[in-house]
C-alpha positions, 0 to 999 in steps of 0.5 A: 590451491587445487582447483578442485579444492577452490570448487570444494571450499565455494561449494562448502561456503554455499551451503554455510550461507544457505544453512545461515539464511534459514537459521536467519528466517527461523529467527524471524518465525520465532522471535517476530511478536506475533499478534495476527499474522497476514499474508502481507507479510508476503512482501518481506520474504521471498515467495518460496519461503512463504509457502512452506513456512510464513504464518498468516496464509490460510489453507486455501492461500498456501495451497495457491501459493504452492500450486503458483509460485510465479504469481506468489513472487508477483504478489510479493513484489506488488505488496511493497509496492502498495505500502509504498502507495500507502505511506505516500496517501497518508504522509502528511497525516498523524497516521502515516501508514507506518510498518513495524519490523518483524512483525507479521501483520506488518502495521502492527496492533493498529490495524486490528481496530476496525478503523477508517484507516484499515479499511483504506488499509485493506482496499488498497493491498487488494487493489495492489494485488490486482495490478501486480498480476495483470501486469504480470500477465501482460509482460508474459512473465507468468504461465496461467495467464497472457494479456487479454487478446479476447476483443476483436471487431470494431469500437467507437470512442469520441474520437469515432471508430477504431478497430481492436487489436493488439493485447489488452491487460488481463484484468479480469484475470487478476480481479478474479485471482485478487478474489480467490487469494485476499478474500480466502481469509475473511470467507472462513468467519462469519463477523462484523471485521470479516464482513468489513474486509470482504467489502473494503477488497471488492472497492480495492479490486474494482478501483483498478478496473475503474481507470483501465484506459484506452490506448491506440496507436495511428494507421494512414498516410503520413499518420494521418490515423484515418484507421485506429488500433487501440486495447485497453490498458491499466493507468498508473497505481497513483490513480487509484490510491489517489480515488481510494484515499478520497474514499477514505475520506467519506468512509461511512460508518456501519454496523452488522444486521440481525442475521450477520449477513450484511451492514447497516448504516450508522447514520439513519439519515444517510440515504445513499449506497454504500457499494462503491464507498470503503466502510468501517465499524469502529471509530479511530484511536487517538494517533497523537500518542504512543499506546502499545494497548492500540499500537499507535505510534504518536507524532513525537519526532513528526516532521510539520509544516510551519505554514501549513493549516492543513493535515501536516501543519505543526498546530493539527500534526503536533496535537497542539503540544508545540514543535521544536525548529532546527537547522538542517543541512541538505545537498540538491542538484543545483544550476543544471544545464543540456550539454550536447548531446545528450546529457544534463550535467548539474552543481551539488548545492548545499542550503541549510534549511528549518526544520520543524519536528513536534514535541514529544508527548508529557507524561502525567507528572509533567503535565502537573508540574507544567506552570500556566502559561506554558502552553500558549508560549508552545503553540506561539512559536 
């Protein structure tokens, strides 16, 4: 064959995998059940597709998204990133943060109830938003923005005077662009969800902002630091999923006042303030069963700690229906050793372990059928 020929044929098998792709994401745009599209759904196309063609951004999103694409790829990066931070907060929990494939608003129908679970929900995707551009920032890999070079002059900690310099991370940056692009969806209605979503954002944002830390570095005689450089710095994403599911947690209860511009507490005892604390209005669904009506997925097939009377014990995750226990073979690295220098090399183990999985839920007929007795013999195991 030609080598003019070879470039021909690659050039045409270019363009057949380029039509496929598109044919593959039309697929997607028609056949994903749609219920409420959201620009999370960012994180599963690559941003120049997202643009032009992802429903779920509205006008003001797709213009931001069109006029900076580089942060787009950002914010898609950042978003597997946060549900990847979410599943780990919720892990050991009926709900566990679960997505569904092909489907726009990424939780599927779950998310819709004005829930404690979607208010962490909404928090954390703005915080990840945040973190995701002001890292960008500071890594120079987008150009509206740079790290932060603004403060000069001196400082004082408790470890005394230090002098400012080198290049803080952009937070302000990314706060602000968090809150142009999340909040640009909820600004367009005016309801009790809307007004819900725009608070849980701002906690979202300023949980980043709260664990910004200092970072220096020492100057002096034999680095004795009698001088000190230091800028400020985000700490590790884990910090703030961690302080946001403690939020979760103490999530407070509300409901919209008379003129639709704000909440009021549904508990007229509590006298604190809810600025900082994630609000919801709407109790949670029962997540031990499977409902298409809430999108709830059940714990059938959940994997439970025997030992555990936590969260993720078998009596709390199984909703008392009993688990079933089965041997499970697994391979871990095994009787490690430095061998210098400078590697650690390591046997393959393999242990066969129990593992407990709950017990699928009883339809109606079943439980009728059911002989007393037989759930006390379940919860004994």
């Amino acid at each position: 064959m030609k080598s003019g020929e070879s470039s021909d044929s690659s050039g045409a098998m270019g363009i057949t995998n380029g039509h496929s792709k598109s044919i593959f994401i039309l697929f997607l745009l028609i056949f994903t059940p749609k219920v409420d599209s959201s620009w999370w759904y960012i994180g599963a196309l690559g941003a120049r597709v997202i643009c032009d063609n992802i429903p779920g951004l509205v006008n003001k999103q797709r213009q931001l998204c069109q006029k900076h694409p580089d942060l787009m790829q950002s914010i898609s990066d950042g978003a597997k990133e946060w549900i990847k931070e979410c599943q780990h907060q919720f892990r050991q929990q009926r709900w566990n943060c679960s997505t569904m494939d092909r489907d726009h608003t990424v939780f599927g129908r779950v998310i819709l109830r004005s829930s404690q679970e979607a208010a962490f929900v909404y928090a954390i995707s703005s915080a990840g938003v945040v973190y995701a551009i002001t890292r960008a920032c500071s890594q120079g890999e987008l150009k509206i923005c740079s790290c932060d070079s603004h403060k000069r002059g001196l400082g004082s900690d408790n470890n005394g005077e230090f002098e400012w310099g080198g290049c803080s991370d952009n937070i302000n940056f990314g706060i602000k662009f968090a809150k142009a692009f999340v909040d640009a969806r909820e600004k367009m209605v005016k309801d009790a969800r809307a007004l819900m979503n725009l608070h849980n954002n701002r906690c979202g944002r300023m949980a980043v902002k709260r664990f910004m830390k200092l970072k220096c570095k020492c100057h002096g005689v034999s680095g004795s630091c009698s001088l000190r450089t230091c800028w400020l710095a985000m700490s590790d994403f884990r910090l703030t999923g961690d302080y946001l599911h403690k939020k979760y947690n103490n999530a407070i209860e509300v409901t919209m006042n008379q003129d639709g511009t704000g909440f009021m507490v549904a508990d007229k005892d509590f006298k604190g303030s809810t600025k900082n604390e994630l609000v919801y209005v709407e109790s949670s669904p029962d997540y031990c069963i499977k409902d298409s009506k809430t999108g709830t997925l059940g714990t059938d097939g959940r994997e439970c700690n025997k030992f555990s009377r936590g969260l993720d014990g078998c009596e709390v995750m199984c909703c008392g229906r009993g688990y079933d226990t089965m041997p499970v073979k697994r391979v871990t690295s095994c009787d490690c050793k430095f061998k210098w220098c400078c590697s650690v090399e390591c046997k393959v183990c393999e242990d066969v372990v129990d593992v407990h999985i709950c017990k699928p839920s009883m339809r109606p007929e079943q439980k009728l059928s059911r002989r007393p007795g037989q759930i006390s013999a379940r919860l004994t195991q």
